[in-house]
C-alpha positions in Angstrom: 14.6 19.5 -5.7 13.6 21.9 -8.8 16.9 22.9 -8.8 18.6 20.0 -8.8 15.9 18.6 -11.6 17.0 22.3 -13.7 21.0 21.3 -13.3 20.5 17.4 -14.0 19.0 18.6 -17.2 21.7 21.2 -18.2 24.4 19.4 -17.3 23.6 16.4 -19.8 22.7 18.7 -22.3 19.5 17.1 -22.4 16.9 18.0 -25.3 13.8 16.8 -23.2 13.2 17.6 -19.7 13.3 14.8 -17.6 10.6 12.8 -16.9 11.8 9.7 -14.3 14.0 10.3 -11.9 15.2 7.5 -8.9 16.9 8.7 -5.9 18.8 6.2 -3.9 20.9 6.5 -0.3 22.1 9.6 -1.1 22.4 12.6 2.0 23.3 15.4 -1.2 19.8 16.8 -0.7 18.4 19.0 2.6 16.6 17.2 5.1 13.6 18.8 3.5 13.1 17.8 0.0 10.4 20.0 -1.8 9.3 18.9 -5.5 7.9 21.8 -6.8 6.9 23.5 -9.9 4.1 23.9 -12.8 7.0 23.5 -16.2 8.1 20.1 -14.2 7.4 17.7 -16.9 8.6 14.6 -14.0 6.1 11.7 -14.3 8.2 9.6 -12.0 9.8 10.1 -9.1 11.1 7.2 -7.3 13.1 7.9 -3.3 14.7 5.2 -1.5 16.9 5.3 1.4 17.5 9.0 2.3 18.3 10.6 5.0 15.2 13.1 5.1 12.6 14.2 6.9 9.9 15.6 4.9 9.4 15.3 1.2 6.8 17.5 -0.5 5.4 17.1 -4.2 3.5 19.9 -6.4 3.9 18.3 -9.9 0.9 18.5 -12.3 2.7 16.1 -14.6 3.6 13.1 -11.9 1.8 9.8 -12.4 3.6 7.8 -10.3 5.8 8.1 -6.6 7.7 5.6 -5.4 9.4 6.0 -1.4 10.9 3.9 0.7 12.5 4.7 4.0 11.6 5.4 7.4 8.4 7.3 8.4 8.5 11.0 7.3 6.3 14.3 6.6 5.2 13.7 3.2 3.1 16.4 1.7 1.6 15.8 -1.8 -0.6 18.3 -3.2 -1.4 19.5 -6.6 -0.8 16.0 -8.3 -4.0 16.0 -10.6 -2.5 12.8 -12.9 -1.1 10.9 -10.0 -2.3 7.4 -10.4 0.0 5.3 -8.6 1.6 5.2 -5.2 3.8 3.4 -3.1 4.9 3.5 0.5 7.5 1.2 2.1 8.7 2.1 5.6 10.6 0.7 8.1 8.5 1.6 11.2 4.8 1.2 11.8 2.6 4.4 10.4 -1.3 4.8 11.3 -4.4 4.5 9.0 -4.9 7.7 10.0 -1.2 8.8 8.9 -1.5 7.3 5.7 -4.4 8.8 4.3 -3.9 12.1 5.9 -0.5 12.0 3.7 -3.2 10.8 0.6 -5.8 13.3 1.6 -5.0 15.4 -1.9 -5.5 12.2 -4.6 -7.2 9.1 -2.7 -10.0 9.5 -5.2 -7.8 9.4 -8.5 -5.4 6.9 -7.0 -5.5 3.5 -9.3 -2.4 1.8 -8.1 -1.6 1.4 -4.2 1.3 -0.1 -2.1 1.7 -0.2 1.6 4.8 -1.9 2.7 4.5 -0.8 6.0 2.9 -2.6 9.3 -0.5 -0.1 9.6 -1.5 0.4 13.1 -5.7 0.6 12.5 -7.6 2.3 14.4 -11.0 0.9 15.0 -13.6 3.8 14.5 -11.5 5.5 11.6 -13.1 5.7 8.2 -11.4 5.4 5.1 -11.8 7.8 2.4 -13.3 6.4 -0.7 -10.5 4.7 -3.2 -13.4 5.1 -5.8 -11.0 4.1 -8.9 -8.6 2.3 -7.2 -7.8 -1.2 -9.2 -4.8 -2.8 -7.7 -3.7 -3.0 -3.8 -0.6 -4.0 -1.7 -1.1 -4.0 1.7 0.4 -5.4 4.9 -1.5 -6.8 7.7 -0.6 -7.6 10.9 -2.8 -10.9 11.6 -1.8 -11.3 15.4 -4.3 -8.1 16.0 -7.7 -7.5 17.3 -8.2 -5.4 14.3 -7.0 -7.0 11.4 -9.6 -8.1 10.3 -11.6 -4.6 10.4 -8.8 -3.4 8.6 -9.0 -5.5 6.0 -12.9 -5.2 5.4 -12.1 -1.2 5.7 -10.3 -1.4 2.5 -12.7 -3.6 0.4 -15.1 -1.3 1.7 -13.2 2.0 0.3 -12.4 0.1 -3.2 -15.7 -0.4 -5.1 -13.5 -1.3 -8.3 -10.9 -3.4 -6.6 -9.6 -5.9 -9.1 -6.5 -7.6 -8.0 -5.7 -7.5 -3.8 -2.2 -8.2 -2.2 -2.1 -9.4 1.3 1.7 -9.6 2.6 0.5 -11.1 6.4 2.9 -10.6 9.1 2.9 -11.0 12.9 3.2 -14.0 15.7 1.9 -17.6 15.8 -0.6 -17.5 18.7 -4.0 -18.9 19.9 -6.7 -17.4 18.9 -8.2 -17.0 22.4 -5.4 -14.9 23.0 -5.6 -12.2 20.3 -9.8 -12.6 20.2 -10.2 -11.0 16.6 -12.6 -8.7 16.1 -15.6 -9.8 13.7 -16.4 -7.4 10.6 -19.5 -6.6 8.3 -19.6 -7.8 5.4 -19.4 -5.9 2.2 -20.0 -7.7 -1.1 -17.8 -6.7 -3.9 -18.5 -7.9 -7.9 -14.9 -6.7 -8.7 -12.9 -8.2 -7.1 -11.3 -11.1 -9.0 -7.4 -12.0 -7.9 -6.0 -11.9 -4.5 -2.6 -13.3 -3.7 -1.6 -13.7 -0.3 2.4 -13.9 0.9 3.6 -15.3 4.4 1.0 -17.6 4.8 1.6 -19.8 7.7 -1.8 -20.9 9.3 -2.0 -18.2 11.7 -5.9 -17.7 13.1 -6.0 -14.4 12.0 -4.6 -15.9 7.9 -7.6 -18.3 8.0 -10.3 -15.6 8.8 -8.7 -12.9 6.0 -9.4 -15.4 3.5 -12.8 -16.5 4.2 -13.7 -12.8 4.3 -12.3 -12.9 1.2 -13.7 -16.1 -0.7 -17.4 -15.0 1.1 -17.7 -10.9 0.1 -15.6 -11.7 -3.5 -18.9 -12.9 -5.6 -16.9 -13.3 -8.6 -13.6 -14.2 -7.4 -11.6 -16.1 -9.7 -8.4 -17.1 -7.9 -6.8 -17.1 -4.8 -2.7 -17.6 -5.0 -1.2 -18.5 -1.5 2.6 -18.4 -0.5 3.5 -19.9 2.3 6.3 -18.0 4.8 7.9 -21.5 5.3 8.5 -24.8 2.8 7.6 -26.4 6.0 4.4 -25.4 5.9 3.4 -26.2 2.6 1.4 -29.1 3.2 -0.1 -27.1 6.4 -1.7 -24.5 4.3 -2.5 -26.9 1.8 -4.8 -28.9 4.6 -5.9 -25.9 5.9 -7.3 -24.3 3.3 -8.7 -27.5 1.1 -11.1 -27.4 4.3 -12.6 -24.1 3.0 -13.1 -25.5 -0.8 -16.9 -26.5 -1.4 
C-alpha cells in the first residue's frame, strides 16, 4: 500500500503528499494490504468493500481509519495520533477480537464505532478507553449478556460523553432469554445517548434504565423506533420510566 500511496502521488503530480485516502470495492490490491511507513504523511484512510484478508497499519501520522467489510486480520500498530476508529462488518466478531485488533491505541482512542453484532463473552475485561468521548456500538438485546456488555463499556469509558446504541435481535419473552443482571457503575460524563431500532424488546427496556440510573448527569435520551408502528409503543413504554 506504500507503493501505491508513492505512485498515486507521482502520477498527479501532486505537491503535497497525500493525506486522505478512501478505498472502495476494488480487488487491485493483494489480499494482504500492509500500510506501512515513517514519511507517510496519510491522516486518513478509509477501506470499504475489498476483497482482503488482512490489512495492517504502521502510520505515525494517521488520525483516523475507517473499514468496512467482512471480518479480517487487522493489525494496527505504531499509530501514536490515532484518535478515531471505526469497524463495520458483515459477520459477528468477539469482544475479545475487537480489542485484541485495538490492543496498540485503546487508551488514546477518542472516537469509536462498532457496526458489527459483538459476541461478549462474560468474564472478559475491557481495556480501559480512558479518553474515549464518543461511542457506536451494536447490541444484540435478545442475549443473556447484553446487558453485561453494555455496563462493560460504561465501565472502560470514564469520559464517555455522547453513547450510540444501534439494538438489534428477535422479539421474545423475557423468560426465555433470562438476561443477565449487571453492577452498576456511576458515570458524571455521560450526557447524550441516542438509541436506534427501538422496538420494546425486554432486553431495549433494561439498556435504558441502566442507562437513565448509572448517567447522574444525563441530559437527553433520543429514541428511534425500528418501526412507525411502534411509535406510540415506545412512547408508552418508556413515559412509564419518567419520574
Amino acid at each position: 500500500m506504500a507503493k501505491e500511496i508513492i505512485a498515486l502521488e507521482q502520477r498527479f503530480n501532486l505537491k503535497t503528499p497525500l493525506k486522505k485516502i478512501i478505498i472502495t470495492k476494488t480487488n487491485s490490491f493483494d489480499n494482504n494490504v500492509r500500510v506501512v511507513g515513517p514519511a507517510l504523511a496519510l491522516k486518513y484512510l478509509e477501506i470499504r468493500n475489498c476483497r482482503i484478508e488482512s490489512i495492517e497499519i504502521s502510520s505515525a501520522n494517521l488520525v483516523s481509519f475507517t473499514y468496512a467489510g467482512d471480518w479480517i486480520r487487522l493489525f494496527l500498530w505504531n499509530v501514536p495520533r490515532l484518535a478515531e476508529v471505526s469497524l463495520a462488518c458483515d459477520s459477528r466478531a468477539s469482544t475479545v477480537a475487537v480489542f485484541s485488533t485495538l490492543h496498540f491505541c485503546h487508551s488514546q482512542l477518542e472516537v469509536l464505532t462498532l457496526k458489527t453484532s459483538l459476541i461478549h463473552k462474560e468474564n472478559y475485561t475491557f481495556p480501559g478507553l480512558e479518553i474515549l468521548k464518543h461511542l457506536e456500538v451494536k447490541i444484540a438485546t435478545d442475549e443473556d449478556c447484553c446487558l453485561l456488555q453494555l455496563a462493560s463499556f460504561i465501565k472502560a469509558s470514564p469520559e464517555l460523553q455522547k453513547l450510540v446504541l444501534e439494538l438489534t435481535g428477535a422479539v421474545r419473552p423475557e423468560h426465555e432469554i433470562g438476561i443477565k443482571e449487571a453492577a452498576n457503575c456511576s458515570r458524571n460524563s455521560l450526557r447524550v445517548v441516542e438509541v436506534r431500532a427501538y422496538c420494546g424488546r425486554p432486553g431495549d427496556l433494561k439498556l435504558i434504565m441502566y442507562l437513565i440510573k448509572n448517567a447522574v448527569k444525563l441530559e437527553k435520551i433520543v429514541v428511534h423506533p425500528k418501526e412507525v408502528r411502534a411509535v406510540d409503543f415506545a412512547r408508552r413504554q418508556l413515559k412509564r420510566l419518567s419520574p
